[in-house]
Each structure stands twice: as C-alpha cells, then as structure tokens.
N, C-alpha and C positions, 0 to 999 in steps of 0.2 A: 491184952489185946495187941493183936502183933499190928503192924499198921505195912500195908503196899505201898510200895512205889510204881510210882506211874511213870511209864517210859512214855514223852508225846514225841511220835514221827508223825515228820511230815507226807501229805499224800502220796505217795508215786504219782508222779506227774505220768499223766496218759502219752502216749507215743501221737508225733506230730499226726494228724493226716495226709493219705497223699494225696498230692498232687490233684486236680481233679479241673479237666476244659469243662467249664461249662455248655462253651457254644459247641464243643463236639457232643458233646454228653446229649442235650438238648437236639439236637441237629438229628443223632441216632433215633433218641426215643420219638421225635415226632415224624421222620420218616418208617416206621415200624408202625407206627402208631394209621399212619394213612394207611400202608400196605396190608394193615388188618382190616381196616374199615372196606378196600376197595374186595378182598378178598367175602367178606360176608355181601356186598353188595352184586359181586359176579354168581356168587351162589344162587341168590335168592333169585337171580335174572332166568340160570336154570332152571330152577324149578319153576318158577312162572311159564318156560316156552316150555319145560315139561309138560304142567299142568294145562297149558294150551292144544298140545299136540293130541293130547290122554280128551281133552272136550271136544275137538273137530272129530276126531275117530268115532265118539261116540254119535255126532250130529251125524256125521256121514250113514251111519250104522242106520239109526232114526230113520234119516229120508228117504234112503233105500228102499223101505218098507212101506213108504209111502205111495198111491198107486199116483200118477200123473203127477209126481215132484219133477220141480225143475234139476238142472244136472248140478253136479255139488263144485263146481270148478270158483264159485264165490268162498268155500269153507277150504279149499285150498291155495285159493289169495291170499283167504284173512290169516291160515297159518304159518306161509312165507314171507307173509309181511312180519308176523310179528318175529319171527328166529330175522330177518333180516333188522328190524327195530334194535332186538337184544344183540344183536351185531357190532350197531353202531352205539349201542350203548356200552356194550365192553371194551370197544375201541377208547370212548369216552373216559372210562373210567383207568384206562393202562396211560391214557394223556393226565391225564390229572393226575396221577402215582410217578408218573416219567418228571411232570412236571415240579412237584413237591420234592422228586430226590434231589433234581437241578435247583432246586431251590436250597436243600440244605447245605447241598456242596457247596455252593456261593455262602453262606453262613461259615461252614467249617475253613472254608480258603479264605476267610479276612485278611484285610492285609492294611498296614497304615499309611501306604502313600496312594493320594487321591487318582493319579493317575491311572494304577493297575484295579482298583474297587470298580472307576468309570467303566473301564475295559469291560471286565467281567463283567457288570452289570447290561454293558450294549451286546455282547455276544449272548448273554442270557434273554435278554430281548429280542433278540433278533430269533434265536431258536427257538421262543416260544412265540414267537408271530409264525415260525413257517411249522412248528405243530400243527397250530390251530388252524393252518389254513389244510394241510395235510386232512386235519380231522373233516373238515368243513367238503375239502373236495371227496374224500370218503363219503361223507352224508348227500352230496349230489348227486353221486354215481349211484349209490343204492335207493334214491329217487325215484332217478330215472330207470334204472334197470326195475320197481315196481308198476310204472306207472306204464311200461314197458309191455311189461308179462298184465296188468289189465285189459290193456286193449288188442294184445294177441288171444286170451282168455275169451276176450269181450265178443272179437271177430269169431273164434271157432264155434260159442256156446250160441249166435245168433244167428248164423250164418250169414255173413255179410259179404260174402265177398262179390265181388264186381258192381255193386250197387255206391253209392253214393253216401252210402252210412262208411261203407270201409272208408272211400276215398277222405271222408271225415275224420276218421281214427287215425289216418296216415297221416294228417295234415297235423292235429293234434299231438300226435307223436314226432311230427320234425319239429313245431314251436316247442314243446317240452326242449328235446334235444339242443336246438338254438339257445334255450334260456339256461342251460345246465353250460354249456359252453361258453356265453357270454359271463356266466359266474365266473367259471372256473378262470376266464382269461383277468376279468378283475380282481381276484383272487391273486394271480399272478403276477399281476402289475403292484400288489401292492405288498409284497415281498420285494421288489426291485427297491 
C-alpha cells in the first residue's frame, strides 16, 4: 500500500476590501431611495386627476341629459380644484425630495470642526425655513385663486350682479385676499 503525502497550504488570504464611505454609500442609497418613493407618489396623483377628469366628463355627459338640471359650472370647480390640490401636492412632494437631498449632502460634507458642521447646519436651516414658507405661500395663492374662481362661478351661474348678494361675494373675496396677504406678510417676517 503506497501511502500519500499530504501537502497542507495555507488559505489564500482573500484580497483586502475596498475602501467603502459608509456615510456616502448611505447618503446615495437613501436619497434614491426618497426620489423613488416621490416618483411613485407623483404617479399615482396623475392618475387620481386622471381618474377625476374621465368622472366629471361623464357627470357633465349625465346632466346634460337631464331636462331642468342646474348648469354644470360646480363639476367644473370641483375638477380644477382637485388638478390645482395635485398641484400643490407635487410641489410638496419635489420639497420634501429637494429637502432629503439637502439633507444627505450635509451627511456626505461632514466635517470635524464644530464650527463649519454649526454653519452648515444654520444655512440648512435657514433654507428649509424659506422652502417651507415658499411651499406654504404656493398653497395661499392657489386658495385664493380657487376661492376666487367660486364666487366668479358663483356670481355668473346665479346672476347676481348689481344686487347685494354680488356686493357680498365682493366683500368675501377682499377679506379672503386680506387674509392670504396678512399670511403671506407673516410668512415674511418670519424668514427675516
């Protein structure tokens, strides 16, 4: 019996790995990660004012046909309001994407003296204070510009004019106006 010899080698030692930032690594995947969620969220808004625009067309259709319906100027409020709603919701959602990248870039730009992190931190602050008020004065405006197109709406489908209902809708419409203004200047002031 012949007998083997056994040669024992040692493992090949695996090659080092590279290198690897986690806070960059990290920083990417979760800025990818929001800008997929907002992208399925801006979809799904479409299809909703799709799916709105495809049902007033059909009610319009409906009351048409109907003998003494009133005039359809309510079913096309309710559909400019909602494309103006998904408006200021897709607005919403490119702030909150705009926001999250500014946020990972402050992750990815660390830095170890207290001084420049403050920094960064207050100018991040400060540009996500005047987003937000950005967005907020966005959401006023398109308030007003509905609350606007009601009581023009309101005045032609009733005929109001020269009576004392218009003169009501006019008044209602400069307090709206005044209080979109008085936001926006508090708004203002608290940027300063």
């Amino acid at each position: 019996m012949g007998t083997t010899q056994r040669v024992h080698r040692d493992p090949a030692m695996p090659e080092p790995p590279e290198k690897i930032d986690f806070g960059e690594s990290w920083a990417r995947l979760f800025t990818s990660g929001v800008e997929r969620i907002a992208e399925v969220q801006k979809k799904t808004i479409d299809i909703a004012v799709q799916h709105n625009t495809e049902l007033v067309d059909l009610w319009k259709k409906a009351v048409q046909k109907l003998p003494g319906a009133p005039g359809l100027f309510f079913l096309e409020l309710e559909n400019s309001g909602i494309e103006r709603f998904a408006g200021v919701h897709r607005a919403t959602i490119d702030l909150f994407v705009e926001q999250s990248r500014a946020f990972a870039e402050m992750l990815k730009e660390r830095t170890t003296a207290a001084a420049k992190v403050n920094e960064e931190a207050d100018s991040f602050a400060k540009k996500s204070v005047e987003r937000v008020i950005a967005m907020q004065k966005k959401a006023l405006d398109q308030s007003a510009a509905q609350a606007k197109e009601v009581l023009e709406a309101s005045n032609k489908q009733f005929g109001v004019k020269g009576s004392p209902v218009e003169a009501a809708a006019d008044s209602i419409q400069r307090g709206v106006d005044a209080i979109v203004d008085a936001q926006k200047e508090l708004l203002d002031m608290a940027v300063r």
